[in-house]
N, C-alpha and C positions, 0 to 999 in steps of 0.2 A: 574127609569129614564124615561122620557117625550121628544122626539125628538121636539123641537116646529116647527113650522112652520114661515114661517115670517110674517106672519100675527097675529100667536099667538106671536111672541117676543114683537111686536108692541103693542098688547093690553095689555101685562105685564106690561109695560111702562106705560100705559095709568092712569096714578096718577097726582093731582096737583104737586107734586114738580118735577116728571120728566120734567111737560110741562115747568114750571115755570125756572126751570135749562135752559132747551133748550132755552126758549124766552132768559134768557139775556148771556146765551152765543152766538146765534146768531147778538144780540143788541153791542155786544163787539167785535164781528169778528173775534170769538175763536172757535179754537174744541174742542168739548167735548165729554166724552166718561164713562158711566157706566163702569167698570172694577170687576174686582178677583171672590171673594167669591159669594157676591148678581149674578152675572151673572151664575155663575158654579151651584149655588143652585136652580136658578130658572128650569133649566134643570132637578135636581134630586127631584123636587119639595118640598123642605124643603125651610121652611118660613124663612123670614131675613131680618131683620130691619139696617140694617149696609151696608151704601153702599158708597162705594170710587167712586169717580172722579176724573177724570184726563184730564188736562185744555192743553191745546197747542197751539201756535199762527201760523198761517200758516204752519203747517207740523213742525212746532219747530225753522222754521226762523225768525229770525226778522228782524228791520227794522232799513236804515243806521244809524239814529241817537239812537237806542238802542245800535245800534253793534259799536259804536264808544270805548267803553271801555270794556275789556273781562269780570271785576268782574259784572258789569251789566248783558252782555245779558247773563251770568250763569242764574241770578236770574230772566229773564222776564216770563218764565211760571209759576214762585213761584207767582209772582205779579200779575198775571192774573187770578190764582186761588184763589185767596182772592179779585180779586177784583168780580168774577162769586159769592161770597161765599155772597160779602158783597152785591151785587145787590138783590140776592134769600131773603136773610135779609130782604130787603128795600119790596120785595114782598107781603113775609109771612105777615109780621107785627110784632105784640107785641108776640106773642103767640112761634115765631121762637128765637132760642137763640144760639149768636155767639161768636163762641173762637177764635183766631186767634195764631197761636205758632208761631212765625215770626223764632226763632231758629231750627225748622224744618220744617218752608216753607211748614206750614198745615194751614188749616182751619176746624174748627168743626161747624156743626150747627145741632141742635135739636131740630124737629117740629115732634109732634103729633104720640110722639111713636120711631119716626126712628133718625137715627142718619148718617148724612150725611158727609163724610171728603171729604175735596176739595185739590187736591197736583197738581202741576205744572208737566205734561211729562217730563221727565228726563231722562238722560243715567249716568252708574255709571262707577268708577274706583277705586279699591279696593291695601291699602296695605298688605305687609305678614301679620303683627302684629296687625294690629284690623280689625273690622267688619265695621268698619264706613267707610262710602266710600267718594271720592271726586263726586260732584255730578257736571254735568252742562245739560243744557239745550235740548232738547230729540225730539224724534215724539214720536207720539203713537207708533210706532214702536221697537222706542229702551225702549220706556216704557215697552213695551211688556215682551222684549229680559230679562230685568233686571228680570224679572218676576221668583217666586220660582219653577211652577209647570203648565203646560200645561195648564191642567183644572183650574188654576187659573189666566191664562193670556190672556183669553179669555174676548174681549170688546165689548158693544152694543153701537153705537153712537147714541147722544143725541141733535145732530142740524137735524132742522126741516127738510132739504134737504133728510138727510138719517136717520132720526130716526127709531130707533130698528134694524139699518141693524148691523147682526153680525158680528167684526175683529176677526179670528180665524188662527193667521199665522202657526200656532203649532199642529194643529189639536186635540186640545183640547176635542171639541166634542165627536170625536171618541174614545179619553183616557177613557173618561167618559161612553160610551158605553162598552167599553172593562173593564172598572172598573182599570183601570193602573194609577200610579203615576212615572211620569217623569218628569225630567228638560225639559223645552225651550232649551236650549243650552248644552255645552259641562259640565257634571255633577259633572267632577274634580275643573270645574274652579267655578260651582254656587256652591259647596260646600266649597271651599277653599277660595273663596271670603267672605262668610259666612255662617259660620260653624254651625249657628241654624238653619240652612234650614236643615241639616240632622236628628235633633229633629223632627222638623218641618214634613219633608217626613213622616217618622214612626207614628208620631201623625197623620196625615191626614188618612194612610191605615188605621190606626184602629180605629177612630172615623167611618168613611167612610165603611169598610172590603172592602179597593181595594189591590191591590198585585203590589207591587213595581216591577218596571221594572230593568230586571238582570244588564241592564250597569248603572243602578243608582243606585241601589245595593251594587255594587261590588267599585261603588265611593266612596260610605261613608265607608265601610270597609276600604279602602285608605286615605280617610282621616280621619279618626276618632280623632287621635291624635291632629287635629285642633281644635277639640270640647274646649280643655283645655282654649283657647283666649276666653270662653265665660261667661260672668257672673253666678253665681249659682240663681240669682232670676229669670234669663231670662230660665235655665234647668228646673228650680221647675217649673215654669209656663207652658212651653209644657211636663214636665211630668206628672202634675196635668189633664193637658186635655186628656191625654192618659188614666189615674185612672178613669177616670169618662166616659169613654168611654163607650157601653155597654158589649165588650168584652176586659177587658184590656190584660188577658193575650196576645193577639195576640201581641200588643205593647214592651210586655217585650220580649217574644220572638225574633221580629228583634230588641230591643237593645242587647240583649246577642249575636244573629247571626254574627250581624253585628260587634260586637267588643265594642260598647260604653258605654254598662249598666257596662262592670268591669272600665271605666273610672269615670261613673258619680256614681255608686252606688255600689262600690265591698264591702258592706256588702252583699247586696243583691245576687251578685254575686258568692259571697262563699258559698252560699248554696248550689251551683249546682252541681253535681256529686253523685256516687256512692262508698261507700268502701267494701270491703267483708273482713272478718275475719274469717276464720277455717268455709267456706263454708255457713257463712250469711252477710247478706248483709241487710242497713239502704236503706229507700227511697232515692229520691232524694229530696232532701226539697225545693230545686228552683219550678221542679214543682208542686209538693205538695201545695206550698204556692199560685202560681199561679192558681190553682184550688180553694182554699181557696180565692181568692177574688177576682173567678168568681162567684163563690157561693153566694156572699158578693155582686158581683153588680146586683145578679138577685132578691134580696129584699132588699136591701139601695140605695138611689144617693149619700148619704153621704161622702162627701170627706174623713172624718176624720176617719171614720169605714171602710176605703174601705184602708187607710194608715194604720189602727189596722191591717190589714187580710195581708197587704205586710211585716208587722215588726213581727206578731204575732211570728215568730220562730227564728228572725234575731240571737238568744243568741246560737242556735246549734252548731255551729262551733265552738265555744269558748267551748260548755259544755261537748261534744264528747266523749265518753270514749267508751274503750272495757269492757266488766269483763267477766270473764268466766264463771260466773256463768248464768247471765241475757243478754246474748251478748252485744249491742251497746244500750249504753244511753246516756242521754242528761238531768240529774237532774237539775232541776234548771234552766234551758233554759229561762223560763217563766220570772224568777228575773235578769237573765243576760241581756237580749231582754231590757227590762224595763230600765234597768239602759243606753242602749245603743242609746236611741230614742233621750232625750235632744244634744248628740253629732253630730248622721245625721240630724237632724233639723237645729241646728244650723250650717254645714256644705254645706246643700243645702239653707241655706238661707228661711228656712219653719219659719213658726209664732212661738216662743219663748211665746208663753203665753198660754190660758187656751186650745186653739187646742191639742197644743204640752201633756199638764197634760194628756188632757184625752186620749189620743194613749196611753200615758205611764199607765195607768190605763187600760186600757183594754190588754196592752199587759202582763201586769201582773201580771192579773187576768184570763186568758183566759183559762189555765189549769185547776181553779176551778171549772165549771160547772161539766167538762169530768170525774174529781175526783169522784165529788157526782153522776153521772148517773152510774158509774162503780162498785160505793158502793152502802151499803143500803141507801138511801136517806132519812135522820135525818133531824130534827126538826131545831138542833142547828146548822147543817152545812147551812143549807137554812139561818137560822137568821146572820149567820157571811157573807155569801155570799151579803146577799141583805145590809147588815149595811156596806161591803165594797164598792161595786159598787153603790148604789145612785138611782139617778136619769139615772144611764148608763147600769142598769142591763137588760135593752130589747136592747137595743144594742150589749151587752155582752154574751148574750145567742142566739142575730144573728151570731154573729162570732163565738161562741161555734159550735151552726148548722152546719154553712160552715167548722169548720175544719173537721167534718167526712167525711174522704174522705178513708176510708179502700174498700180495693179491695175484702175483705172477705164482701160476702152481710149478712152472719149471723149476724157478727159480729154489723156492719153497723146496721143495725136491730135494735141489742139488744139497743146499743147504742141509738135509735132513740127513741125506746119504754121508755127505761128509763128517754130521753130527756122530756118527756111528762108528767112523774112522778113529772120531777124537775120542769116542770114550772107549774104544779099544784098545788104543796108544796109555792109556789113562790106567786104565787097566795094569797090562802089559809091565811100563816102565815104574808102577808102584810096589809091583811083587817083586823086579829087580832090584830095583835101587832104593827104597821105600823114602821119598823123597817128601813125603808125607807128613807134616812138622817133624822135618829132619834137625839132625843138632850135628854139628859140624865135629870134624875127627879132631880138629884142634880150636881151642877159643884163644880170645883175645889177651888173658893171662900168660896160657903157653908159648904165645906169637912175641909177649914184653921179653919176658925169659929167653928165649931163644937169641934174639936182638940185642938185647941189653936195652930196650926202648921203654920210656916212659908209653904214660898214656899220652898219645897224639894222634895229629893227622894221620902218620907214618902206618900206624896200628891197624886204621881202617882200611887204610890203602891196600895192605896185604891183605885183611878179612874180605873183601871187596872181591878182591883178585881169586881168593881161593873159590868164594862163594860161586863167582862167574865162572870158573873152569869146571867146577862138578855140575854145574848145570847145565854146561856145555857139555858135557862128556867128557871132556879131556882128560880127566883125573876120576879116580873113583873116590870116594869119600873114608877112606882109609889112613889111618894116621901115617904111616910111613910115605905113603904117596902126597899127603898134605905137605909132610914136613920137608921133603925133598923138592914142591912145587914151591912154598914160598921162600926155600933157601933162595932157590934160580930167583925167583920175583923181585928180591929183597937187594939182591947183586945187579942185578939190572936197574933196578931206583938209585944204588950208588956208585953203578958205573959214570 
């Protein structure tokens, strides 16, 4: 972080659109005011194309003939900020391109990179039952007040009188030195007003690594139960910014602390704990996993491999068993996990299409590498691994990497040594054979023709047989060697 100075806020500012902002909201007889993010990041010196304004007419008053009917002067700073939006337009020229949302009293404009929203100063009022508030007509002040987060309600104004002087009622600044997330106001009422601002909170610390402050804190554990009023697209999307964090565990952490991760995700949440049986005792797979795709975010950005490494074990609890022979297991976890992924997907409102496939492919697949570095590492176990995984098998063997996470370093080791073997073999047997979404020297059409066979069982039987012997080695994947394999196969089913 960067204390600036007021001279250095000034020459932050010092862009054609700031000036161009300021000239016509001067020209209109408005305040204007830089706000949220773009002003919080200029401080911590992270770059930022996305910058809000926020329009106001003499302190939020207007004037008698506005204020002659109440549903009007609600909407005069909405109408003032699309008319600032539409003047900057008239500036830019051709090159500037404008939106106007008249159903949320927004304006958008896009020049050269950045993306400018223009919103009318407002003050809100909030019922039990949803997030949308009734809105009327504001200062920067109450603009402020509405505000989610200190360090985000911090404003530079942008009329030429006071340009770059900074509004900091909250002492934001100082949050931002101290590395702290709090409310502006009283934290029961910003969070019960709305309830994704407590998403919101936890995404910010860990995007950020600031440390939420104990009385906002201890709000969202109170209200948590509010979260339920909020859409599952709008959870998935401040969860998604949490995953892609560079330390996500921190995030899951305060959702479990705080109460909300067994609201919004109690698969994920059932991993957590420990049992002991006749003096042993399993991990705990909550953090386990969470180690696994911190693992995962220090070599992928990958949204979708960084959701493999949070679902990879999700099947444990269901798989659970004691035996007294082999203590506590979990067979199968890998196939249960898999089948479990289209359900949380579809639940949090996540992509139903080819995102969703390949979680569920990697999550079960994800045992297969650990199999073969723990065995002799064969020929034919590399040729099924890479004919199953694809194009997703360096993916697959990223997330294999990140689940070693044994606290025996021997162990760890051997594991890692073998890791090396596997993706040598991997290597190796795809420049041979390129087994690689392979497509077979003969299909299921060739195989009817040849037979005189309808589609049947009969059909698969031989595709079955041929698939298993080129991944065996026995056969190379060569049409004449196919066709003289399942002649013999085909003689032997009707011997």
């Amino acid at each position: 972080m960067k204390l600036l100075t007021d001279q250095e806020l000034i020459q932050s500012l010092n862009k054609q659109i700031f000036h161009q902002i300021s000239e016509a909201a001067d020209s209109l007889g408005l305040e204007c005011y830089v706000i949220g993010g773009f002003v919080r990041d200029l401080f911590l010196e992270r770059p930022s194309n996305d910058i809000d304004v926020v329009v106001c007419h003499n302190n939020g008053n207007t004037s008698s003939e506005e204020g002659e009917h109440k549903d009007e002067t609600n909407k005069t700073n909405i109408r003032h900020s699309i008319l600032i939006a539409e003047e900057l337009k008239k500036k830019l020229g051709k090159k500037a391109h404008l939106s106007v949302f008249k159903n949320f009293g927004t304006a958008q404009l896009k020049y050269g990179g950045m993306e400018v929203e223009f919103v009318g100063a407002r003050k809100e009022s909030y019922s039990h039952d949803s997030r949308k508030p009734y809105v009327e007509d504001g200062t920067i002040e109450d603009d402020q007040d509405r505000r989610d987060f200190t360090i985000n309600a911090m404003a530079l104004c942008l009329n030429s009188a006071r340009f770059g002087e900074l509004v900091d009622p909250f002492y934001g600044l100082y949050d931002l030195e101290d590395r702290i997330i709090r409310t502006p106001l009283d934290p029961d009422i910003t969070f019960s007003d709305d309830p994704l601002r407590m998403m919101r909170c936890i995404r910010f610390a860990t995007q950020l690594n600031f440390y939420i402050e104990d009385e906002t804190f201890e709000a969202i554990e109170r209200n948590k139960e509010r979260i339920k009023i909020i859409s599952g697209e709008r959870i998935a999307e401040e969860l998604n910014k949490i995953i892609l964090s560079p330390t996500p565990s921190k995030g899951f952490i305060d959702l479990e602390r705080c109460g909300l991760l067994e609201i919004i995700f109690p698969e994920l949440y059932a991993l957590e704990g420990v049992e002991t049986h006749n003096g042993k005792a399993h991990k705990d797979n909550f953090y386990h996993t969470l180690e696994v795709l911190d693992n995962v975010a220090k070599n992928s950005n990958d949204l979708w491999l960084r959701w493999a490494a949070i679902l990879h074990d999700i099947g444990k609890p269901k798989s659970k068993k004691w035996d007294n022979q082999n203590g506590w297991t979990f067979h199968n976890h890998n196939l249960i996990g898999e089948r479990m992924v289209s359900n949380i997907f579809r639940r949090m409102k996540l992509p139903m299409n080819e995102k969703m496939k390949y979680v569920e492919k990697l999550v079960g697949l994800h045992m297969r590498p650990i199999v073969i570095a723990d065995d002799e590492v064969t020929d034919s176990a590399v040729r099924r691994l890479l004919f199953e995984a694809g194009d997703d098998i360096d993916d697959l063997m990223i997330l294999c990497n990140a689940d070693i996470t044994s606290k025996n370093e021997v162990r760890k080791q051997q594991f890692r040594q073998n890791f090396v073997l596997v993706k040598e073999k991997l290597i190796a047997i795809e420049e041979k054979d390129r087994i690689r979404n392979m497509k077979f020297a003969v299909d299921g059409d060739e195989i009817m023709q040849m037979f005189n066979l309808t589609p049947s069982k009969e059909v698969g039987i031989l595709k079955n047989a041929m698939k298993e012997a080129i991944l065996d080695g026995q056969i190379r994947n060569e049409h004449d060697e196919c066709v003289e394999f399942l002649k013999q196969t085909f003689a032997e089913i009707k011997a």
